[in-house]
C-alpha positions as CSV (number, residue, x, y, z in Angstrom):
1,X,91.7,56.0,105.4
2,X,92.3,52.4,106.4
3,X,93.4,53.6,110.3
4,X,89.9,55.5,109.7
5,X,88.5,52.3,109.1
6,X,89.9,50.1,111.5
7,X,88.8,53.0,114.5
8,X,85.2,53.0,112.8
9,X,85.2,49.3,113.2
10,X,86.3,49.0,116.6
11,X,83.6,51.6,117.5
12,X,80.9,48.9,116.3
13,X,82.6,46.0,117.7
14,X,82.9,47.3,121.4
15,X,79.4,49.0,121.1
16,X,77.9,45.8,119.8
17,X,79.7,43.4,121.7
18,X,82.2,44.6,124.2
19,X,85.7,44.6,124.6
20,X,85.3,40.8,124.1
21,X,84.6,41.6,120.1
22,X,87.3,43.5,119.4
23,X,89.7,41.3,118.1
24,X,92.1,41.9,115.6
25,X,91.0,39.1,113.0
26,X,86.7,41.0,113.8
27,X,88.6,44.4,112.6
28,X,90.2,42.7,110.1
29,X,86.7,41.1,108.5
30,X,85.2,44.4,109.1
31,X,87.8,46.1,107.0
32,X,88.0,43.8,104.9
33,X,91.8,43.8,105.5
34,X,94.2,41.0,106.2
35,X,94.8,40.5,110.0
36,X,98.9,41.4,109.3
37,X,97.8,44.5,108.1
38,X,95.5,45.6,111.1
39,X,99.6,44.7,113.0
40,X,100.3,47.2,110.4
41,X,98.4,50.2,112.2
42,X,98.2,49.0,116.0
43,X,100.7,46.9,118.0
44,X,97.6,45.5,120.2
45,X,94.2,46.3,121.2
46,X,95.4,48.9,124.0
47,X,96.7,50.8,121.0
48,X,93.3,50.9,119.3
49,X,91.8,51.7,122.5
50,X,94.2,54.3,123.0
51,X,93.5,56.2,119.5
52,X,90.2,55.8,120.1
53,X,90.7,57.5,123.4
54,X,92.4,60.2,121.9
55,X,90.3,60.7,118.5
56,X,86.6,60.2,120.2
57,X,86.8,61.4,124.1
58,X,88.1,65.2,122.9
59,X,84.9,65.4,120.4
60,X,82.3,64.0,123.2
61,X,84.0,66.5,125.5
62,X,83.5,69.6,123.7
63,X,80.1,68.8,123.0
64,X,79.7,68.5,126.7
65,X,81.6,72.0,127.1
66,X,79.3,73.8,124.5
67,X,76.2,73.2,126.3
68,X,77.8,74.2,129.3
69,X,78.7,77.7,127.5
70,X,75.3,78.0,126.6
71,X,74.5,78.1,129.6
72,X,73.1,81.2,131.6
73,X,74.6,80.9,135.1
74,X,76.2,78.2,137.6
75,X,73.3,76.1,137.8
76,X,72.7,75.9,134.4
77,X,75.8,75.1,133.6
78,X,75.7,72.3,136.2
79,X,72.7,71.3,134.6
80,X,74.1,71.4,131.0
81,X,76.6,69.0,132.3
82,X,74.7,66.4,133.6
83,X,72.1,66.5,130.7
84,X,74.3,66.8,127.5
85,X,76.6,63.5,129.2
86,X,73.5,61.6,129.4
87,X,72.3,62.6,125.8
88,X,75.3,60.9,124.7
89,X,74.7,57.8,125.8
90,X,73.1,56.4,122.6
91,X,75.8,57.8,120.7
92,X,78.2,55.0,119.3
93,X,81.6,57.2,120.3
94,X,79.8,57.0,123.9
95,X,79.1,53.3,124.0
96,X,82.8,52.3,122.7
97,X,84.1,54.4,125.4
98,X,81.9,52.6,128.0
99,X,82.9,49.2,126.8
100,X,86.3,49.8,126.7
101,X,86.2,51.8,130.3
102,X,84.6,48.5,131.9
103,X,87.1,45.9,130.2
104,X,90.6,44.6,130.8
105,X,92.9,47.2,129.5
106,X,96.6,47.9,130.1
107,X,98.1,50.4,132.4
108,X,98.7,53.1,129.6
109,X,95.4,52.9,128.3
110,X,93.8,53.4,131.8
111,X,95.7,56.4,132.3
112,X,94.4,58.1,129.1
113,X,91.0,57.5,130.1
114,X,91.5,58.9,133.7
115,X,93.0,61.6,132.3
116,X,90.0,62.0,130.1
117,X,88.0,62.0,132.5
118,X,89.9,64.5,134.6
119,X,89.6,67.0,131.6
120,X,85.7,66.3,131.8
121,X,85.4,67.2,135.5
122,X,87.6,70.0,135.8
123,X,85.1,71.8,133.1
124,X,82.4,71.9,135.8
125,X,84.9,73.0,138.6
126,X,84.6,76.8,137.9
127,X,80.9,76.6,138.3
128,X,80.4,74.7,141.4
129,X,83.2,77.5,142.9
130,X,80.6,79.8,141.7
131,X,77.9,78.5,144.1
132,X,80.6,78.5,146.7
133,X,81.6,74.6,147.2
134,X,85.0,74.9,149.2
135,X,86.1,72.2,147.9
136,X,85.0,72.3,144.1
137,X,87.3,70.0,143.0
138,X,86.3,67.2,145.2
139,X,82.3,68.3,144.6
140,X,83.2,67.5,141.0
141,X,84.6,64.3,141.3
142,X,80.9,63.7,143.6
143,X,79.1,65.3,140.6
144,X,80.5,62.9,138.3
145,X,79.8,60.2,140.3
146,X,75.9,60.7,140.1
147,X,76.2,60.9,136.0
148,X,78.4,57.8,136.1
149,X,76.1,55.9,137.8
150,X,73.2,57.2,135.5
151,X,75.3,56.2,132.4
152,X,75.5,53.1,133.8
153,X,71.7,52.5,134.6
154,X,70.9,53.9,131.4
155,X,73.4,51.5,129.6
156,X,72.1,48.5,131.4
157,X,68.9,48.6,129.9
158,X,67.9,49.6,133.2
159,X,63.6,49.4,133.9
160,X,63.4,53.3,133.9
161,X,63.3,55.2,131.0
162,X,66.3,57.1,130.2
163,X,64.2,60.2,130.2
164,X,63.5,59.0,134.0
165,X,67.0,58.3,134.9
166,X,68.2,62.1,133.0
167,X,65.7,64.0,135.6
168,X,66.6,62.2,138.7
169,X,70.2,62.7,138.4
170,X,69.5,66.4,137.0
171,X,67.4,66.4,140.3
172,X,69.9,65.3,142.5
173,X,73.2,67.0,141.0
174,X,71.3,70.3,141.7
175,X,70.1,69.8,144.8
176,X,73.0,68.7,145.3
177,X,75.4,71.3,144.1
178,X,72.9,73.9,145.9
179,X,73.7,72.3,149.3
């Protein structure tokens, strides 16, 4: 329960205030625990960063790979890729990940999060094979480019509204996956 705590805290922290906030003594005044104990359940932040890696990316993932199963057809699921990524953006496991994505992290930490991310792109591979990209790997790594950069604009505060920035880069992810 108190690791449970201590993630749920760092969620807040690096959604609220970066990867600047989380400190141990913050997740310690969150918790309400000493800051020996937070020592107690992670070495250093990359090993909070790291669990959160591993508890929170798997769970946006699979909500990312359900409305892609939903989905009638290539397009569709293309579609149900871009949109459900961009839905998540308000969504606190989403804005932790962001934060900790854009800050100073250690070597191991990086990895899980490319690795992450690899797991994320290689569930739209099959579809854009589908359509007939010869190179469907590489056309997924592009595809996730164009949500990146929408995730990005929408987490900036950007002028558009997020609605705005969700239809152009549906928009542009289909026409072009469509070629």
């Amino acid at each position: 329960m108190q690791r449970a705590a201590l993630l749920e805290a760092a969620r807040t922290l690096l959604s609220e205030g970066g990867t600047e906030a989380l400190t141990f003594p913050a997740l310690a005044e969150r918790t309400g625990l000493a800051r020996s104990s937070v020592y107690e359940y992670f070495r250093s932040r990359a090993a909070v960063v790291e669990e959160l890696c591993a508890v929170d990316f798997p769970v946006w993932a699979a909500e990312v790979e359900t409305a892609m199963e939903r989905a009638e057809g290539a397009e569709a699921k293309i579609e149900a890729y871009v949109r459900r990524q961009l839905a998540l953006v308000g969504d606190r496991r989403h804005r932790a990940v962001v934060a900790i994505s854009a800050g100073e992290l250690d070597a191991g930490a990086r990895e899980k999060i490319r690795a992450a991310h690899g797991g994320l792109i290689a569930m739209v591979v099959e579809a854009l094979a589908t359509l007939g990209h010869e190179q469907p790997r590489l056309s997924a790594v592009l595809l996730q480019g164009v949500v990146d950069a929408a995730v990005r604009r929408i987490e900036l505060g950007a002028a558009e509204d997020p609605e705005r920035i969700t239809e152009a880069a549906v928009a542009m992810a289909l026409r072009g996956v469509r070629g």
